[in-house]
C-alpha positions in Angstrom: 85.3 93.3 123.6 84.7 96.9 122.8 82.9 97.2 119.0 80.2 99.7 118.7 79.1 102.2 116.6 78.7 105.5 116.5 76.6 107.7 114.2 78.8 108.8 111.2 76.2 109.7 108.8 76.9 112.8 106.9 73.7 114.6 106.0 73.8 117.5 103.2 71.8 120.0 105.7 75.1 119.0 107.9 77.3 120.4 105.2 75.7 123.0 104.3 75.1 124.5 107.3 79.4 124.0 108.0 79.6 125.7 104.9 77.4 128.4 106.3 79.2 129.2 108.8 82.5 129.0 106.9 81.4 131.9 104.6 80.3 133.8 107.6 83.6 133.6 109.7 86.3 136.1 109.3 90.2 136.1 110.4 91.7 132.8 111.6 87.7 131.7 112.7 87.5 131.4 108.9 90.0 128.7 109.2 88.8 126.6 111.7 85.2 126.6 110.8 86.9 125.6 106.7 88.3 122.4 108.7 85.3 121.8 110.4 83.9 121.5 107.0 86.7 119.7 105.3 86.3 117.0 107.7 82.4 116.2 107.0 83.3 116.8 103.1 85.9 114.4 103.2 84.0 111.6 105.7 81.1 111.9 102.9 82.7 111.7 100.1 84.6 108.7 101.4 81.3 107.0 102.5 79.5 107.8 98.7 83.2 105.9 97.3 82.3 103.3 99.7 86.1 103.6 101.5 86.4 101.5 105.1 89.4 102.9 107.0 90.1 103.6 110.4 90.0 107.8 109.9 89.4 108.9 113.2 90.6 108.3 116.7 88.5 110.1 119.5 90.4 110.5 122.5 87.9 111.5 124.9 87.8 108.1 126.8 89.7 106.4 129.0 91.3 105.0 126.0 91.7 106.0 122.3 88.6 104.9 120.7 89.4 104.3 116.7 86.3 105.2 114.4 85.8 103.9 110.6 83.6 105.7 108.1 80.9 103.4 108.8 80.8 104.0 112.7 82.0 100.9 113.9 84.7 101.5 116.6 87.1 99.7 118.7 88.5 100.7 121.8 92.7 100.5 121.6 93.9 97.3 123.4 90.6 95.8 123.0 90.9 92.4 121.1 88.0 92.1 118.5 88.0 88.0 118.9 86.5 85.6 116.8 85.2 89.5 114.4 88.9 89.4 113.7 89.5 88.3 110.0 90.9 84.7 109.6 95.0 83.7 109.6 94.1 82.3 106.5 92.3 85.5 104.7 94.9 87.8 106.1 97.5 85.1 104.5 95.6 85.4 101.0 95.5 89.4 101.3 99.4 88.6 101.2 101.6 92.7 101.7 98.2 94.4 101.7 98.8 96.9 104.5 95.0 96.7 106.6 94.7 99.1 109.3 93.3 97.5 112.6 89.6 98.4 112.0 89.8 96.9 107.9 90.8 93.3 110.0 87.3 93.6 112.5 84.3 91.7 111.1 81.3 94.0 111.8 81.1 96.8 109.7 78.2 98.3 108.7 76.4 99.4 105.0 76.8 102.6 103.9 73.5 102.9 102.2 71.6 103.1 106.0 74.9 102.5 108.5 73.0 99.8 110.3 72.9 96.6 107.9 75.9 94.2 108.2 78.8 93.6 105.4 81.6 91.4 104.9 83.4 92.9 102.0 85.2 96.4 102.1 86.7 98.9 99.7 90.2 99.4 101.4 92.8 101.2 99.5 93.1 103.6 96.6 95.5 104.8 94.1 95.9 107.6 91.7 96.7 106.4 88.4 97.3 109.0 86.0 97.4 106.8 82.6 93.6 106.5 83.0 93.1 109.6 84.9 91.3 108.3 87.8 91.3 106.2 91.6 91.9 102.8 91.5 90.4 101.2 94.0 91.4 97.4 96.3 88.8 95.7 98.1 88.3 92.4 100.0 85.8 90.1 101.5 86.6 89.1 104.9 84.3 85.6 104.5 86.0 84.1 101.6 89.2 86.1 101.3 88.4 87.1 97.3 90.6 90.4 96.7 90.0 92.9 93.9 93.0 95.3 93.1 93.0 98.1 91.5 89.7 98.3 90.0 87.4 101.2 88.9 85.4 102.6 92.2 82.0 101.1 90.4 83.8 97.3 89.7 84.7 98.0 93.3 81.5 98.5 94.5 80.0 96.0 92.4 82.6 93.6 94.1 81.1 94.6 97.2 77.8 94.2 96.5 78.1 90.5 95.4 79.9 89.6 98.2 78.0 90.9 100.5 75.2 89.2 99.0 76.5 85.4 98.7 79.1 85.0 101.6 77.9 87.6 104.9 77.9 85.8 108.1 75.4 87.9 110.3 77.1 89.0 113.4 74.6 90.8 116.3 
């Protein structure tokens, strides 16, 4: 089984130093070094809204490597075993749409990116009646699904669950 983890953390000396250089570049550089910088900006804010989801693959290996926003990865073709989420959770998630890396058990905290969690913000959706993301998330342990909550309920979700049902897995 291939799981790891890579370093994801965004620092803000990271993004302002992308954002440096963006200002600085002229012509078409000015472009690239903008989507250097989008690409930190987004990963961070998506870590501070607490979002798990398979946003990058690296294809520098052998084989595409898929990345979360916490750093855990998994290697394509590789089976994740027993860190795969139960027949019967992914039964109680019902048409929830998981990407591959929201089904591994072993992601990792946002707050320091090396403590262990069981429950993950997943999904999001504008909603324009109360003018702001609504956000799903899950715990893998016990299968308990929030949907559509604000991002703080979300989090809050998370937290609790992470307290009461994580199963350590090193």
């Amino acid at each position: 089984m291939s799981i790891g983890y890579i370093d994801v953390s965004v620092s803000p000396e990271l993004l302002a130093k992308y954002e440096a250089e963006k200002q600085k570049a002229t012509g078409w550089g000015k472009y690239a070094k903008f989507k250097q910088w989008l690409h930190y900006a987004n990963l961070d804010r998506w870590q501070k809204q607490g979002h798990h989801f398979h946003y990058l693959t690296d294809v520098s290996f052998e084989r595409k490597r898929w990345i979360c926003t916490c750093g855990l990865y998994l290697d394509e073709g590789d089976s994740a075993d027993e860190r795969t989420i139960s027949r019967d959770i992914a039964l109680k998630l019902g048409q929830r749409l998981l990407d591959r890396l929201q089904t591994i058990k072993a992601h990792r905290s946002f707050e320091d990116f090396r403590s262990p969690i069981c429950a993950l913000i997943i999904d999001f959706v504008w909603e324009p009646k109360v003018g702001d993301y609504l956000w799903t998330a899950y715990c893998q342990e016990c299968g308990e699904v929030i949907v559509e909550s604000r991002n703080e309920v979300a989090k809050k979700f998370v937290q609790d669950h992470n307290s009461k049902c994580l199963v350590r897995y090193e």
